[in-house]
C-alpha positions as CSV (number, residue, x, y, z in Angstrom):
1,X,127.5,88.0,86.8
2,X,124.6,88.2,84.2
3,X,122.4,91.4,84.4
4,X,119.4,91.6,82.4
5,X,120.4,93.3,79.1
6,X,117.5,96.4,80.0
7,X,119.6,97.9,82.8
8,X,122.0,100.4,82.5
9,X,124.6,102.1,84.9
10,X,126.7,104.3,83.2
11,X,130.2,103.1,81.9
12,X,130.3,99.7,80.1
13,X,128.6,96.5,81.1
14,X,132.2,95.1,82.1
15,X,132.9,97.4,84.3
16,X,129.5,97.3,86.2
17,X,130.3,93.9,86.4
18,X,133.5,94.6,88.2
19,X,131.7,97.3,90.1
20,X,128.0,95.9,91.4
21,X,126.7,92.5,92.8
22,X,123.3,91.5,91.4
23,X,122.4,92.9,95.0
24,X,123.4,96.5,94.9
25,X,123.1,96.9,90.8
26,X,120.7,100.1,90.7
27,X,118.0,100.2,87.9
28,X,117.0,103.0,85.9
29,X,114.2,101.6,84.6
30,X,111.3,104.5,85.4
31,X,109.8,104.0,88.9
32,X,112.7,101.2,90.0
33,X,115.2,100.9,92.9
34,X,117.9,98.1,93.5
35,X,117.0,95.0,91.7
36,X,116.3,93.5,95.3
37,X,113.6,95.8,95.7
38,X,111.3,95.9,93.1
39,X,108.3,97.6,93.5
40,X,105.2,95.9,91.5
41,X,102.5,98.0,90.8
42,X,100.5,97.5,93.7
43,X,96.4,97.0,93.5
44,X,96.8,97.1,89.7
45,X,95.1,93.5,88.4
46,X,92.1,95.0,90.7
47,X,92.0,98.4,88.5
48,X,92.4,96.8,85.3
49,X,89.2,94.8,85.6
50,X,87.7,97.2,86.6
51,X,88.1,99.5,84.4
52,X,89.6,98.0,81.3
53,X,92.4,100.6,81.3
54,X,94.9,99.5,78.4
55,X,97.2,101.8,78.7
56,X,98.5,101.2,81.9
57,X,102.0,99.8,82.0
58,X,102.5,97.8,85.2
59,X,105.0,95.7,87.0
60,X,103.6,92.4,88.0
61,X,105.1,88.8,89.4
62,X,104.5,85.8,87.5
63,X,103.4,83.4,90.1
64,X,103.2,80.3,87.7
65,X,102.7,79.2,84.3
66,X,100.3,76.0,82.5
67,X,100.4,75.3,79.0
68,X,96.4,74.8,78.3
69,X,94.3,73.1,75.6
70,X,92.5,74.5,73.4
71,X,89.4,73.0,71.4
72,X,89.0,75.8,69.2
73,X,92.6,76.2,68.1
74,X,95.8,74.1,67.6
75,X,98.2,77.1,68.4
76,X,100.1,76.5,71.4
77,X,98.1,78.7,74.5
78,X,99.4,79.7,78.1
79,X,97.8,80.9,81.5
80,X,100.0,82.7,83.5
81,X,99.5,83.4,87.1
82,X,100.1,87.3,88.0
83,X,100.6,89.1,91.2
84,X,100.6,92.6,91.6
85,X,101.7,91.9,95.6
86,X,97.7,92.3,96.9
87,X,96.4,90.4,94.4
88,X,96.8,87.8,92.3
89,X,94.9,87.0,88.9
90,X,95.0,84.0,86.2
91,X,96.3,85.8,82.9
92,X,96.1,84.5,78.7
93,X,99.2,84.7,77.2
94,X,99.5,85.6,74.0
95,X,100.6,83.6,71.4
96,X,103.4,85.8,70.4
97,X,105.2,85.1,73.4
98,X,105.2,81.9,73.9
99,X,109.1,81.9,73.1
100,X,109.9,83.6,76.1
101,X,108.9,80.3,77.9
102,X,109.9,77.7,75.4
103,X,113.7,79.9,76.1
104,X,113.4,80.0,79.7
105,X,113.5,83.7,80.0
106,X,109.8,83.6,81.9
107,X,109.9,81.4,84.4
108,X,108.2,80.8,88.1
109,X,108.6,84.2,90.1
110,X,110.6,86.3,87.6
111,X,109.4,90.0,87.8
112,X,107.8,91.6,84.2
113,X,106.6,94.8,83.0
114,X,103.7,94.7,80.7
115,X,103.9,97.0,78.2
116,X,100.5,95.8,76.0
117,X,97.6,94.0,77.0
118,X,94.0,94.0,76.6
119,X,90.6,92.2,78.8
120,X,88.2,90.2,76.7
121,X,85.1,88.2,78.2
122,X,85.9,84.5,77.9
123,X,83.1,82.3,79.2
124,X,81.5,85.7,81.7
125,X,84.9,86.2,82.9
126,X,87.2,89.8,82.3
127,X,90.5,87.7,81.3
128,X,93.7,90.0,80.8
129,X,95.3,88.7,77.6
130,X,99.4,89.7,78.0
131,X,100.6,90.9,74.0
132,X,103.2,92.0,75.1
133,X,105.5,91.6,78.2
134,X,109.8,92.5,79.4
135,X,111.3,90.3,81.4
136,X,112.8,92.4,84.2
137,X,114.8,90.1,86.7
138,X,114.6,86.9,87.9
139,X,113.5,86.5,91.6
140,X,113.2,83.4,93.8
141,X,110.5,84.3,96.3
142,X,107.2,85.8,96.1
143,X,106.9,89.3,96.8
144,X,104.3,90.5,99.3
145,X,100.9,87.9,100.2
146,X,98.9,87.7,97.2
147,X,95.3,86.8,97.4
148,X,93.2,85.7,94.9
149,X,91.0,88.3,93.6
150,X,87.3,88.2,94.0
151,X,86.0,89.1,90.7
152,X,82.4,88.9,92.2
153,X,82.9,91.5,95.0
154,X,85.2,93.5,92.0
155,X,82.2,93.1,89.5
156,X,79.7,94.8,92.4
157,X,82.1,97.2,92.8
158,X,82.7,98.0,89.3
159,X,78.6,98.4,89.0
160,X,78.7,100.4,92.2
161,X,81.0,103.0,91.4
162,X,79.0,103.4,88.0
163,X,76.9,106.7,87.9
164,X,73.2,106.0,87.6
């Protein structure tokens, strides 16, 4: 069995091995159970455009991944698909980690914690742009019924909650 090189158990990686299926391997990442039941940060992709909050560190699902074109650069660009388990919300990767795809190691569905990212207005859309991203686990299925966020009714409701 191959566990993610992030998780730890106490005594060797052997004998975890030995010891744990994939499905009863406990992770002590912060704020994670068993691998089979990780927890994204739920309603988070909704609070980071709204607020811009950077420092945030969430757990999100990558729902899919397109290489895109670019006119006004020749690097090599991505849009990822993330979920959060409520919501759902196309993503820029950046550049820098565009080997984790090229190797395989972010795929469709794996589970990722986000450690940097910031939100830029592209064409009078807030786009999170991933920097930097861990691959947690890979997982086959999606994890709760993600719905595409509304960035019109978040917009109002950015402007709403805004003192006058």
């Amino acid at each position: 069995v191959n566990f993610p090189p992030n998780l730890h158990f106490g005594g060797s990686r052997r004998e975890t091995c030995k010891r744990y299926s994939p499905d009863t391997c406990i992770d002590l990442l912060p704020g994670k159970t068993k691998m089979a039941d990780v927890n994204l940060t739920n309603g988070v992709l909704k609070t980071i455009l709204t607020t811009s909050n950077t420092s945030l560190k969430p757990v999100l699902q990558v729902l899919g991944m397109k290489k895109i074109q670019s006119a006004e650069s020749s690097a090599e660009r991505y849009r990822i698909q993330l979920s959060d388990g409520v919501h759902f919300q196309p993503c820029m990767l950046a550049t820098q980690m565009n080997s984790k795809i090229h190797s395989g190691e972010l795929d469709k569905n794996c589970i990722v914690a986000i450690d940097k990212y910031t939100c830029n207005n592209i064409h009078e859309r807030k786009i999170i742009i991933v920097i930097n991203l861990r691959v947690l686990t890979k997982k086959s299925s999606v994890i709760g019924q993600p719905k595409q966020l509304d960035l019109v009714k978040v917009s109002e409701g950015a402007a709403d909650s805004k003192p006058n």
